[in-house]
C-alpha positions as CSV (number, residue, x, y, z in Angstrom):
1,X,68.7,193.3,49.3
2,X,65.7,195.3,49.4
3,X,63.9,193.2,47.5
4,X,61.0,190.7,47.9
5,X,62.0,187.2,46.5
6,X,58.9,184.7,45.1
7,X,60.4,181.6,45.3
8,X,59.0,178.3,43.7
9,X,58.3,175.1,46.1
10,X,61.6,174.1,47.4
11,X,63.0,170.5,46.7
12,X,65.4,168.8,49.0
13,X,67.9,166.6,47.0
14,X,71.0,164.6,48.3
15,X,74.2,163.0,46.5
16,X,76.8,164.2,44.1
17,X,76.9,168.0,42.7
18,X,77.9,166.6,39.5
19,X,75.6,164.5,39.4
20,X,72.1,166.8,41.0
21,X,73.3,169.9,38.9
22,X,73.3,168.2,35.8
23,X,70.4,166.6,36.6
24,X,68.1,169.6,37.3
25,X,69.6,171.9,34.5
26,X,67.8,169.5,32.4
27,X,64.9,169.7,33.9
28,X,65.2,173.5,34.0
29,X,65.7,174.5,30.6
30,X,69.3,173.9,29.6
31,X,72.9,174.3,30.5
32,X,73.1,177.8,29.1
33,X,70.4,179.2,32.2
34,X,72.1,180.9,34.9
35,X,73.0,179.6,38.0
36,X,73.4,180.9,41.7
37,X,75.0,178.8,44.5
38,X,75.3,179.9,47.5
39,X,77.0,178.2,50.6
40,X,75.9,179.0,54.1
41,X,76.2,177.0,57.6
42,X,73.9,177.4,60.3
43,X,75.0,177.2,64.1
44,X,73.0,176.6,66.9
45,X,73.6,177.0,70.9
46,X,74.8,173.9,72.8
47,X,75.9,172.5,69.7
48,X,79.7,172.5,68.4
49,X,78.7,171.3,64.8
50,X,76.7,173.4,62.4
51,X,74.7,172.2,59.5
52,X,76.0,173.0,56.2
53,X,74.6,173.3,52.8
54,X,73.9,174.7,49.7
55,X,71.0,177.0,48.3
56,X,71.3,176.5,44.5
57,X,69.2,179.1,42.5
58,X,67.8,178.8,39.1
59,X,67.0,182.5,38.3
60,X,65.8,183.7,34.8
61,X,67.8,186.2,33.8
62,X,66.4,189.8,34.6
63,X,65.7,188.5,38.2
64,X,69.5,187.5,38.4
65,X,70.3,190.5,37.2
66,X,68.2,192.5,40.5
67,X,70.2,189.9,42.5
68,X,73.5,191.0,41.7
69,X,72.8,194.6,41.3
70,X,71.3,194.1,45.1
71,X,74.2,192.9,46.4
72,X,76.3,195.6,43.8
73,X,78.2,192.9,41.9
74,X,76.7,194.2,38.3
């Protein structure tokens, strides 16, 4: 991307999408703020299964913008 990323203090959160998504759109700001979700799986040697998961992104709006334009989706 190009680009250096500042990201806020990670949380770790388990359960239902519903349920987690709704839950922090609340506590970020509303259910009109953009929102990136990304799935990605990491493998490791010696080890058939990998670990899956989600980074879920809650970007203001001119940094989503960068974000797509890096990756040329805008």
């Amino acid at each position: 991307m190009d680009m250096v990323l500042l990201p806020s203090i990670p949380t770790f959160e388990r359960g239902d999408a519903g349920e987690l998504l709704s839950a922090e759109s609340l506590e970020v700001g509303g259910a009109s703020d953009p929102v990136l979700c990304i799935r990605t799986e990491f493998r490791f040697r010696n080890f058939e299964e990998g670990l899956e998961g989600y980074y879920v992104i809650f970007p203001d709006i001119v940094s989503l913008d960068a974000i797509l334009s890096a990756f040329r989706l805008r």
